[in-house]
C-alpha positions in Angstrom: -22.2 7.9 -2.6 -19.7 8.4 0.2 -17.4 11.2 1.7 -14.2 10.1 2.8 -11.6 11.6 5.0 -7.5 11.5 5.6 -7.4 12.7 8.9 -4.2 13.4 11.4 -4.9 11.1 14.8 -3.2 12.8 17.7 -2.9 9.7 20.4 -0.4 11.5 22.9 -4.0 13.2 24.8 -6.8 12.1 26.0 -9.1 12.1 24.4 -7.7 11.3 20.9 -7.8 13.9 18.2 -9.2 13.1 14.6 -8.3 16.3 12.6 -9.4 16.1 9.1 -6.8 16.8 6.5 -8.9 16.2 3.2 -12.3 14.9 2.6 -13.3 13.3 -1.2 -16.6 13.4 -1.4 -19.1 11.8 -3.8 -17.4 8.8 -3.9 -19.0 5.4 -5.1 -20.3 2.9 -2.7 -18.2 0.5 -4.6 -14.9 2.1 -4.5 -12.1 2.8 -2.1 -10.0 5.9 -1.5 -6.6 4.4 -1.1 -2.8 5.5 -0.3 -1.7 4.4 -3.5 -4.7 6.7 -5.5 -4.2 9.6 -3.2 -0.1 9.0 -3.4 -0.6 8.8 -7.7 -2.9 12.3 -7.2 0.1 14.2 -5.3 -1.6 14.1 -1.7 1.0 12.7 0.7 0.5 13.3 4.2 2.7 12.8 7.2 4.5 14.4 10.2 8.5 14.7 11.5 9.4 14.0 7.7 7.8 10.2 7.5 5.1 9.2 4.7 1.5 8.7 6.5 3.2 8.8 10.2 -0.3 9.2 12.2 -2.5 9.7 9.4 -5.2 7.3 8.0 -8.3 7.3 5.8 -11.8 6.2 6.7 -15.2 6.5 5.0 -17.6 8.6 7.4 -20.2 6.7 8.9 -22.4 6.6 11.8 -19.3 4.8 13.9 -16.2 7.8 12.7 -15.2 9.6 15.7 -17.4 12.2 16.4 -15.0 15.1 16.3 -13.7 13.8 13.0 -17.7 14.4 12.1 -17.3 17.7 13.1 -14.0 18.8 12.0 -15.2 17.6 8.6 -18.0 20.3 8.5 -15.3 22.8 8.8 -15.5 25.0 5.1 -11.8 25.3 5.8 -10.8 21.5 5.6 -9.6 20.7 1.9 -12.3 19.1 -0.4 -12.2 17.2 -3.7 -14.9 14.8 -5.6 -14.0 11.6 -6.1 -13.9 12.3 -9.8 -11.5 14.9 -10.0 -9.0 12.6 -7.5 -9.3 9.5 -9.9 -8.9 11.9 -13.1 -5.6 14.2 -11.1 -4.4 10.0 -10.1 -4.5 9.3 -13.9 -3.1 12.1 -15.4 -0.3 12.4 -17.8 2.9 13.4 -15.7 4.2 16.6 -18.2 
């Protein structure tokens, strides 16, 4: 099992910024959190009114960033298991 993480990267300082926005935990070694599953689940993320605009997903491994690492601790930092996502992604639209 994984935890994955959209984060926002801020590139216009140095040094970057990796400020998570959501983390899915629990999630298969097999699968991948995409745009399209987050997208169908009703997470879009962006800034200055464009889709995705500086923001990206990674799995969380020895090689992320470390303040992403760190910011991802944070209790405050929106959480959801993989689970939930894939079940909210496949839901009837009423």
């Amino acid at each position: 099992m994984a935890t994955w993480a959209v984060y926002h990267l801020i590139h216009v300082r140095v040094p970057h910024q990796h400020i998570p926005k959501l983390l899915i935990a629990q999630v298969p070694d097999d699968e991948e959190v995409t745009r399209d599953l987050l997208e169908r689940a009703g997470f879009i993320f962006g800034e200055f009114g464009i889709p995705w605009a500086n923001h990206y997903i990674e799995k969380l491994g020895p090689d992320s960033p470390s303040d992403l690492v760190g910011g991802a601790r944070d209790p405050g930092v929106p959480r959801i298991a993989w689970a939930d996502l894939v079940a909210r992604a496949s839901a009837p639209v009423e």
